[in-house]
C-alpha positions in Angstrom: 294.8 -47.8 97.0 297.8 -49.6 98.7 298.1 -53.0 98.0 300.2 -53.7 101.2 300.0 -50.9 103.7 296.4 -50.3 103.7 295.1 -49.2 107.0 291.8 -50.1 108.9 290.2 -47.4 110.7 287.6 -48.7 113.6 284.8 -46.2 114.5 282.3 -46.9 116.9 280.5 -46.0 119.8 281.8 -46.6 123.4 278.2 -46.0 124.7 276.9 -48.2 122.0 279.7 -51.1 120.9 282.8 -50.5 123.0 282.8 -54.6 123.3 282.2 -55.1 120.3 284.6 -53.2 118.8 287.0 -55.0 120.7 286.0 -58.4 119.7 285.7 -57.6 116.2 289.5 -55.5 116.8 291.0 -59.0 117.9 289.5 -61.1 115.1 290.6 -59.4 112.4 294.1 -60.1 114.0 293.7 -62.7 112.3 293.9 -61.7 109.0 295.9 -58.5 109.0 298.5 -57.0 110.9 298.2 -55.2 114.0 300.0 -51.9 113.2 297.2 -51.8 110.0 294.1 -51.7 112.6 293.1 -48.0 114.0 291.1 -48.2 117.2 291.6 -45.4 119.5 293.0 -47.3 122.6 295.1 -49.5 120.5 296.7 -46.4 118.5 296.6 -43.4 120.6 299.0 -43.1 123.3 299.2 -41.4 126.5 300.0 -37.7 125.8 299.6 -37.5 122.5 296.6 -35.4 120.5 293.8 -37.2 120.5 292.2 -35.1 117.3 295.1 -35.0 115.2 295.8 -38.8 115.9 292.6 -39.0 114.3 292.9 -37.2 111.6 296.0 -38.7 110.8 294.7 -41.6 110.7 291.6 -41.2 108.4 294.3 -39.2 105.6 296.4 -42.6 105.5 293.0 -45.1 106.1 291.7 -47.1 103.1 289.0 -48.8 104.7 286.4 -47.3 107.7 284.5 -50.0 109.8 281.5 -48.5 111.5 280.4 -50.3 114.1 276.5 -50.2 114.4 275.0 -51.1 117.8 271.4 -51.1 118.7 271.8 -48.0 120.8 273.7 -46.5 117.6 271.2 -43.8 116.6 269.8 -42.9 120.0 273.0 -42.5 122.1 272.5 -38.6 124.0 274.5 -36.4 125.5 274.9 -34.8 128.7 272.5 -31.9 127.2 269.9 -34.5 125.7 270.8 -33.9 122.8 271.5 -37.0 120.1 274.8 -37.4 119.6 274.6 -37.7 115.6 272.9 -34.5 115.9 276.2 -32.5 116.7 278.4 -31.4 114.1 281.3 -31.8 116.7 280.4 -35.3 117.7 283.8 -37.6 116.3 281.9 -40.6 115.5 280.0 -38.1 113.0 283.2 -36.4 112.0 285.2 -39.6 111.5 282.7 -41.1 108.9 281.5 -37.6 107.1 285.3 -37.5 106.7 285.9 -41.2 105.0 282.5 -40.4 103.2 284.2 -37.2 101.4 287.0 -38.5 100.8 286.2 -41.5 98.8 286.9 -44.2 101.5 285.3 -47.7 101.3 283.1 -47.1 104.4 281.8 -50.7 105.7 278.7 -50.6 107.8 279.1 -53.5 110.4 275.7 -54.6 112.3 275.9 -56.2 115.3 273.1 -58.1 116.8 270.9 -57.5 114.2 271.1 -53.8 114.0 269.4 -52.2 110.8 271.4 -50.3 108.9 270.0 -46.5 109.4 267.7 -45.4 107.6 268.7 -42.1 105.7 266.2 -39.7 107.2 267.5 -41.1 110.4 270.9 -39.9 109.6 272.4 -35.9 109.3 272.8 -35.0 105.8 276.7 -35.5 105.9 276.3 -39.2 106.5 273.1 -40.0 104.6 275.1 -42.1 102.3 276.0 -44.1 104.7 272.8 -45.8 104.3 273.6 -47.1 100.7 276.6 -48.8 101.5 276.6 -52.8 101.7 276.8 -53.8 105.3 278.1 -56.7 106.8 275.6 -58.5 109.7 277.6 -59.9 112.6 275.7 -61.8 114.7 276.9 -64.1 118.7 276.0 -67.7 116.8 278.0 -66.7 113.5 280.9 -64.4 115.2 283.9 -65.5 113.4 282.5 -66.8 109.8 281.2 -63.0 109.4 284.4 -61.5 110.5 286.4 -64.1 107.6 284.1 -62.4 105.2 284.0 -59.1 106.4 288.1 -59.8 106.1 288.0 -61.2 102.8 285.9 -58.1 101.9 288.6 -55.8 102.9 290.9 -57.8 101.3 289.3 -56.9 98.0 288.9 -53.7 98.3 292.9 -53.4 99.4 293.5 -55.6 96.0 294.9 -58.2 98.1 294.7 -61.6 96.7 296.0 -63.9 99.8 292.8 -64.3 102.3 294.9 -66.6 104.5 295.4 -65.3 108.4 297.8 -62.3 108.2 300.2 -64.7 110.7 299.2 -68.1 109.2 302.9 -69.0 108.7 304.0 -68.9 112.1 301.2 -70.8 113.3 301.5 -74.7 114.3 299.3 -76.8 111.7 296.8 -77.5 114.5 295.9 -73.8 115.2 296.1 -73.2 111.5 293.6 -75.7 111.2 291.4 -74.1 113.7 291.6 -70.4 111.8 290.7 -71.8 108.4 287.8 -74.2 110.0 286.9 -71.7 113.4 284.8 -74.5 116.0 281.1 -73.8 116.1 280.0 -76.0 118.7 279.8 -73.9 121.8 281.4 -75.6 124.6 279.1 -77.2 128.0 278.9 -74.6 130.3 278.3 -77.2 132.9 275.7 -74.6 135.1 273.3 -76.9 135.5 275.6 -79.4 137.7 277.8 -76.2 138.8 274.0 -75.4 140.6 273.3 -79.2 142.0 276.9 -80.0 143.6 276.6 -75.9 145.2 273.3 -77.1 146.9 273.8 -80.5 147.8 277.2 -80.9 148.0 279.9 -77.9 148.6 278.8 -74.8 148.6 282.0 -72.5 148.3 283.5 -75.1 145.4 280.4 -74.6 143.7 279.8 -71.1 144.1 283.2 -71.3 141.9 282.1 -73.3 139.2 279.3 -71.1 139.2 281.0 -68.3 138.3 283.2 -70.1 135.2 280.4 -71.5 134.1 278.7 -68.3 133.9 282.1 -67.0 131.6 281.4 -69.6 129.1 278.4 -68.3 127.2 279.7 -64.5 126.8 283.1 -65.7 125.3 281.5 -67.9 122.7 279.4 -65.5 121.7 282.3 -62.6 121.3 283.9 -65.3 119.5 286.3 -66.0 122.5 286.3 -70.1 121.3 290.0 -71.1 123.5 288.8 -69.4 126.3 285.3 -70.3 126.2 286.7 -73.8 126.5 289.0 -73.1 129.2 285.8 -71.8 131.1 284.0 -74.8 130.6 286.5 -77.3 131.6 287.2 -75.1 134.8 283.7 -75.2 135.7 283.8 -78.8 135.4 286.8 -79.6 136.7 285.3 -77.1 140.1 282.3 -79.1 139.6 284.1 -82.4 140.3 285.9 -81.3 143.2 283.1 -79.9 145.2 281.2 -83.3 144.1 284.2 -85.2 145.9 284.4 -82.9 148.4 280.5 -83.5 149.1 280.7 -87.0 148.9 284.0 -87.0 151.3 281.5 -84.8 154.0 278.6 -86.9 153.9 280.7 -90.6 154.7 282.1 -88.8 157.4 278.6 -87.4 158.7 277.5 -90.9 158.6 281.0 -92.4 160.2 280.6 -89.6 162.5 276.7 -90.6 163.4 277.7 -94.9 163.7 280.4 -94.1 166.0 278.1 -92.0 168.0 275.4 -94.7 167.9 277.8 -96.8 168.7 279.3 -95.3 171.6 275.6 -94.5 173.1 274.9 -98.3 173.1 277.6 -99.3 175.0 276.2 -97.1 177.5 
């Protein structure tokens, strides 16, 4: 195999793992080049042939990722039947096709996804039931993608397991690839709830809604912007706290002056 221009091929499910493909697509920028990762949207463009793409594709690919969802096996189509279960279906194709041809074929489970059992599976892609999978799981999202990269890496005979960009990156996000944060980041909800009922309801309504970001991009492995979430529904937080606060002195101004005013009367 190529030592230097080995290509990734993604195949997965749109009706299973369309999100997670794409997470697991913008990790492994990480380690390799763009122009080596095949996923359809990425690599086919408008007007061009989406089989022969393909199949151009899996003749230069050294490695095939399949991406294994939990609707994987059981995904129909519009005639009920399963999709595995036609010999047209490109998800089939595409692995029977890396299979035959001797390509390192990666099972990759996603939220803990068995791998399929082979009666489960058409004869063509039986074997894919033998091959070493890789789990990837929210909690653990970029620490499986480094080894499921440094796998690769191996089987491309590649000895540097460094980020395929590391030397353009500033020491402090180098030092954030190599050592990825784990702690996920407040999501702030709880007081993104209280300052929307007691205090400013459209201001809160908005913290609301970033704090409700915060959880799915940790767990996609989305860290920076997981972060930015949080400290947006903090910072919205705040301000509808102040704004609250601001409301009630001047209800209360408002209500003294009135007393006021009555008295004199």
């Amino acid at each position: 195999m190529p030592n230097t221009n080995g290509t990734i091929f993604i195949n997965y499910r749109k009706d299973d793992s369309n999100w997670n493909a794409l997470a697991l697509y913008n990790e492994l920028q990480k380690y390799f080049d763009k122009s080596r990762l095949f996923k359809d949207f990425n690599a086919i463009q408008p007007g061009d042939d989406f089989v022969l793409s393909i199949e151009q594709a899996l003749s230069k690919c050294d490695v095939l990722l399949v991406v294994i969802g939990r609707q994987w096996l059981q995904v129909r189509n519009s005639n009920n039947i399963r999709r595995l279960d036609d010999p047209d279906d490109y998800v089939r194709i595409e692995i029977a096709t890396a299979l035959e041809r001797g390509i390192q074929v990666i099972p990759v489970l996603f939220d803990n996804t068995p791998i399929p059992a082979p009666q489960q599976l058409p004869d063509n892609l039986k074997a894919l039931s033998r091959r070493q999978a890789i789990e990837i799981n929210p909690n653990g999202f970029e620490d499986a993608v480094k080894r499921l990269a440094v796998a690769i890496k191996k089987v491309l005979k590649e000895d540097d397991y460094a980020p395929a960009n590391a030397n353009h990156l500033k020491s402090d996000e180098t030092k954030t690839l190599n050592n990825p944060p784990l702690t996920k980041p407040d999501n702030y909800l709880v007081w993104a709830i209280i300052t929307t009922l007691f205090c400013c309801l459209p201001l809160g309504i908005v913290s609301i809604l970033h704090a409700g970001k915060v959880d799915n991009l940790y767990s996609s492995g989305q860290y920076e912007a997981a972060k930015q979430e949080s400290a947006k529904a903090k910072q919205w937080a705040v301000y509808a706290a102040i704004t609250g606060v601001v409301l009630y002195i001047l209800y209360f101004i408002v209500l003294a002056l009135g007393s006021a005013y009555t008295t004199n009367y």
